[in-house]
C-alpha positions as CSV (number, residue, x, y, z in Angstrom):
1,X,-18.6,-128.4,137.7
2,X,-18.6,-131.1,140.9
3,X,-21.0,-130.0,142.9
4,X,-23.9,-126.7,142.9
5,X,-22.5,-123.5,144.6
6,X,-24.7,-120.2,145.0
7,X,-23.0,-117.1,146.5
8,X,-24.4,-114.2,147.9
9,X,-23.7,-111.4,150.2
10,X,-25.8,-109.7,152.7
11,X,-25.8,-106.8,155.3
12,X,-26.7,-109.1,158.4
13,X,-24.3,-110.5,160.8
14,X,-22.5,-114.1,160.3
15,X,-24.6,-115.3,163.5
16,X,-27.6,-113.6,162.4
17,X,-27.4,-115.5,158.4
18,X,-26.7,-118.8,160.3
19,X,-29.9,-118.5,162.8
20,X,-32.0,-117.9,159.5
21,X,-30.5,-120.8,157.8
22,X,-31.6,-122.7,160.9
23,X,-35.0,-121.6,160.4
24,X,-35.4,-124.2,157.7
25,X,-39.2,-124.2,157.6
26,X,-38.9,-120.4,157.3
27,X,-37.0,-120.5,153.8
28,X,-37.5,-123.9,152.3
29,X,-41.4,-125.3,151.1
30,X,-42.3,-128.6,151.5
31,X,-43.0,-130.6,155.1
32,X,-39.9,-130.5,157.6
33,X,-40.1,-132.8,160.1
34,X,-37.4,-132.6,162.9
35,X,-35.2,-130.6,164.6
36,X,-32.7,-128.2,161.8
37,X,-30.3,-126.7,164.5
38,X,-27.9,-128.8,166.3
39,X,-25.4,-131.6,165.5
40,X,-26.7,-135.1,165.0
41,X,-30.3,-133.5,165.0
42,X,-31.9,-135.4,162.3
43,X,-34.8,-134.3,160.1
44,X,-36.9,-135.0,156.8
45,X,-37.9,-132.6,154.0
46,X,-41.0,-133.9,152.1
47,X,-42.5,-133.0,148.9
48,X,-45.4,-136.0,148.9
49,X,-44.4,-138.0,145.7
50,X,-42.0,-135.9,144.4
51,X,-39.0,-135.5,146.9
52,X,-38.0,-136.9,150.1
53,X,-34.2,-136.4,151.8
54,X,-33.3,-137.1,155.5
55,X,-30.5,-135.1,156.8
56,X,-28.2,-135.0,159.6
57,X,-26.8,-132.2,160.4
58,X,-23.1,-133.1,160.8
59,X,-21.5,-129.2,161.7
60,X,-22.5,-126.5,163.2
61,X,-20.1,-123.7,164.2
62,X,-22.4,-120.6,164.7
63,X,-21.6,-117.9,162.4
64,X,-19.4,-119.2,160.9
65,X,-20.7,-122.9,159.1
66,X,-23.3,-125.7,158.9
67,X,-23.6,-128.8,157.1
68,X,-26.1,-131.2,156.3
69,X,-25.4,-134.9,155.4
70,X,-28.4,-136.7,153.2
71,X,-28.2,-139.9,154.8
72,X,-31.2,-141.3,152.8
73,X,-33.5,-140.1,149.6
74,X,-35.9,-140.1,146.7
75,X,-36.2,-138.0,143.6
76,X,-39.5,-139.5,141.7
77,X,-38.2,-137.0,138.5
78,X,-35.4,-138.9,137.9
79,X,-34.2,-142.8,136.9
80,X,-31.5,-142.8,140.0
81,X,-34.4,-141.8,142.6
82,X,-31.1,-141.8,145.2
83,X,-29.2,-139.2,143.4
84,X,-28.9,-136.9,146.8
85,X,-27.1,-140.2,149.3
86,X,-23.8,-139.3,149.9
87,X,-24.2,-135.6,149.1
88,X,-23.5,-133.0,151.6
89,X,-25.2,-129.4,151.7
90,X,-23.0,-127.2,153.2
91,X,-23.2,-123.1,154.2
92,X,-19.8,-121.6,154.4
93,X,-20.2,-117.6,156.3
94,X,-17.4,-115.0,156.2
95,X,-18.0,-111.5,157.4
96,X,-17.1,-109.2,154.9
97,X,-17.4,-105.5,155.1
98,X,-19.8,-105.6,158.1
99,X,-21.9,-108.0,156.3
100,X,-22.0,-111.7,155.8
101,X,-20.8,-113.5,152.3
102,X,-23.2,-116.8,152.3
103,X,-21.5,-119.9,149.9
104,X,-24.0,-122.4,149.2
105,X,-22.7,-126.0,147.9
106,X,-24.3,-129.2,147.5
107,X,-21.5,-131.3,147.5
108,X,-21.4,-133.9,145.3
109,X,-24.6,-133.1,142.7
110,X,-22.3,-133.3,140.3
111,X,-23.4,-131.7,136.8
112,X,-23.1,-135.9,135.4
113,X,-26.2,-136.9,137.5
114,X,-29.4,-136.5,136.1
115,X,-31.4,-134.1,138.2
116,X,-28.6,-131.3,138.1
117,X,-30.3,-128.8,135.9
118,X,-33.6,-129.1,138.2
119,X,-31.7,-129.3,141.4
120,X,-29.8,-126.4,140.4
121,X,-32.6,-123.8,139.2
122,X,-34.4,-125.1,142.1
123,X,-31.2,-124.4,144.7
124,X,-31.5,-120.5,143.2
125,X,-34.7,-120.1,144.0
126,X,-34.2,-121.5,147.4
127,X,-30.8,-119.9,148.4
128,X,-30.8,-117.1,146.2
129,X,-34.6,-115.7,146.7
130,X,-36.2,-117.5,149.4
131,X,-33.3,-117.7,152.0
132,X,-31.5,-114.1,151.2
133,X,-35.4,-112.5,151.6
134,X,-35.2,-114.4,154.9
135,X,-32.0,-113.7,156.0
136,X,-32.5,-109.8,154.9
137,X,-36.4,-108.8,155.0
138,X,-36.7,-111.7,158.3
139,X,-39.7,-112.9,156.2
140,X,-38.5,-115.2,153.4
141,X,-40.9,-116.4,150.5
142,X,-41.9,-119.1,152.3
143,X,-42.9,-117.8,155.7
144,X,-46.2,-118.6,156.7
């Protein structure tokens, strides 16, 4: 496996799943700081002394696909604390039966680099619980 992929399917529309992934602060803990919405918008997710990534986001085609470029980062649980440079966290959204299918991948967390079993469990929770109770319920596990 080259890179972490998590699929799901949902009854909401393709613009209505890509407005929730958007919504970063609404499906993903830790601080965000900066805008999550447009290309070239820039912004940090912060876990204090345990994760920090900067993204830019580098597409953005409304309902239909957005992707995030880590353009710097720090993983204190692992040797290689820049493990997530280079990689690229994308959201691919096809309607499908008057729903939307949501494809997940971090591109490039390759199942070789050391924090892929965390990253991975902790990519399910995220895409799989937190993000598909936002996208469906409009409150995901993380909504304050």
């Amino acid at each position: 496996m080259n890179d972490i992929t998590k699929t799901f399917t949902v009854e909401q529309t393709p613009l209505q799943v890509f407005d929730a992934i958007n919504d970063v602060r609404s499906w993903w803990s830790g601080q965000i700081v900066g805008n999550t919405a447009a290309v070239g918008d820039v912004w940090f997710y912060l876990v204090p002394d345990i994760h920090f990534s900067k993204q830019e986001i580098t597409e953005s085609l409304p309902g239909r696909r957005i992707a995030w470029s880590v353009t710097d980062g720090y993983l204190a649980f692992v040797d290689d604390k820049e493990e997530w440079i280079g990689t690229t966290i994308t959201f691919d959204l096809t309607e499908v039966d008057g729903g939307t299918q949501v494809v997940f991948t971090h591109v490039g967390l390759a199942r070789e680099v050391e924090c892929f079993e965390v990253c991975d469990a902790a990519w399910s929770d995220y895409v799989l619980g937190s993000l598909r109770r936002r996208i469906h319920e409009r409150t995901g596990a993380l909504m304050r």
